[in-house]
C-alpha positions in Angstrom: 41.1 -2.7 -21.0 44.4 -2.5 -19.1 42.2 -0.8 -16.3 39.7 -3.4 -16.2 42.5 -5.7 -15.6 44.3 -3.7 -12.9 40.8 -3.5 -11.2 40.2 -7.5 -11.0 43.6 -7.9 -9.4 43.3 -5.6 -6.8 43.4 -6.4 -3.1 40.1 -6.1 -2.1 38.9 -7.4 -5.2 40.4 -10.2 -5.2 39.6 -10.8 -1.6 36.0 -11.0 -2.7 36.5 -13.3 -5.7 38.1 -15.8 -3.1 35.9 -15.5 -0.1 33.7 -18.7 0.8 31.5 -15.9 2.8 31.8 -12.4 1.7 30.9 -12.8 -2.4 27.6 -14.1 -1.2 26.7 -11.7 1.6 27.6 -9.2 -0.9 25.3 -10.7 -3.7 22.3 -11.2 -1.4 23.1 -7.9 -0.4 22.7 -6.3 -4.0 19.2 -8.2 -4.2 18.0 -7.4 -1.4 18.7 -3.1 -2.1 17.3 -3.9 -5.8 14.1 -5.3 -4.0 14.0 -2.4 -1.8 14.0 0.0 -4.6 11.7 -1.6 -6.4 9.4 -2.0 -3.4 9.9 1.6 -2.4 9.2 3.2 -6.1 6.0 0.9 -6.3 4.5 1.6 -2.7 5.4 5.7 -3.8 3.2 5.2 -7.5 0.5 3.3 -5.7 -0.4 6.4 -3.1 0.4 9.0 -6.2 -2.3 6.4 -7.3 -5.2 6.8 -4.7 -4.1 3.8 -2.6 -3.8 4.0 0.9 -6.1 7.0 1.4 -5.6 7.2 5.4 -1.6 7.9 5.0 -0.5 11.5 4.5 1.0 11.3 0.8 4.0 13.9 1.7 5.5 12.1 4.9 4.6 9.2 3.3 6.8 9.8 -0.2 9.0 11.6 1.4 10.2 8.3 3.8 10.1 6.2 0.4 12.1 8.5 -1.4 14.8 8.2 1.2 14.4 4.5 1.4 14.9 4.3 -2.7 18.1 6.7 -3.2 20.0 4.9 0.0 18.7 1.0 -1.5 19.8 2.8 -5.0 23.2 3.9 -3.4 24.0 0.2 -2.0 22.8 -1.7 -4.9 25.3 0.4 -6.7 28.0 -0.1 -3.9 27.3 -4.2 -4.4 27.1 -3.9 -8.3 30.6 -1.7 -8.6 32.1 -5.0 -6.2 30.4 -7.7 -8.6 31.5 -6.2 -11.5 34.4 -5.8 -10.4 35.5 -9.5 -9.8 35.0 -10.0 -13.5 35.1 -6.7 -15.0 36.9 -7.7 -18.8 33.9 -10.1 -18.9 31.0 -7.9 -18.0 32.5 -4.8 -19.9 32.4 -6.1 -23.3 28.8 -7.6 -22.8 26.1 -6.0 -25.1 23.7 -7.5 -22.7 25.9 -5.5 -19.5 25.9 -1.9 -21.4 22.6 -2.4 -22.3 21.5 -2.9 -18.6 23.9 0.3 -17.5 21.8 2.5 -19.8 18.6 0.9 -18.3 20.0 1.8 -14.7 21.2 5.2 -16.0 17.6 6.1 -16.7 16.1 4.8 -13.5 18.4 6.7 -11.5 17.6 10.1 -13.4 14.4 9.2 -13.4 
């Protein structure tokens, strides 16, 4: 835990945890790449699916696979920084491990 503790108080972090402006941008941020994931993996299943019959499938996933792994990379990015701020908290959750195995299987998946 002593880590956890040296992560909240560092510089940048706690730069973040004071900001009027940044913690937001970086919280709409991290919603916004979640959305785009989501939006990618489901616009991917529905051509796998036999929807949108005039786009070439392979171009097509291949642009939505791109579009999911970089949303993936920055909602991670934004989460690490969230977590971060109140990382002793968040740590000992059963509810926050629970949702880091959840996101552990989406990204091998």
């Amino acid at each position: 835990m002593e880590w956890l503790a040296a992560l909240e108080t560092f510089g940048p972090v706690a730069a973040l945890k004071t900001s009027f402006y940044v913690y937001p941008l970086v919280n709409a941020l991290h919603i916004l790449a979640i959305g785009a994931v989501v939006t990618s993996v489901l616009l991917m299943d529905l051509r796998l699916l036999g929807s949108f019959p005039s786009i070439e499938p392979g171009p097509f996933i291949a642009l939505l696979r791109k579009v999911a792994l970089a949303s993936f990379a920055i909602a991670t990015a934004t989460g690490l920084a969230l977590f971060s701020i109140r990382a002793r908290d968040y740590a000992g959750m059963p509810v926050f491990l629970a949702k880091m195995a959840l996101i552990l299987l989406a990204g091998l998946h």
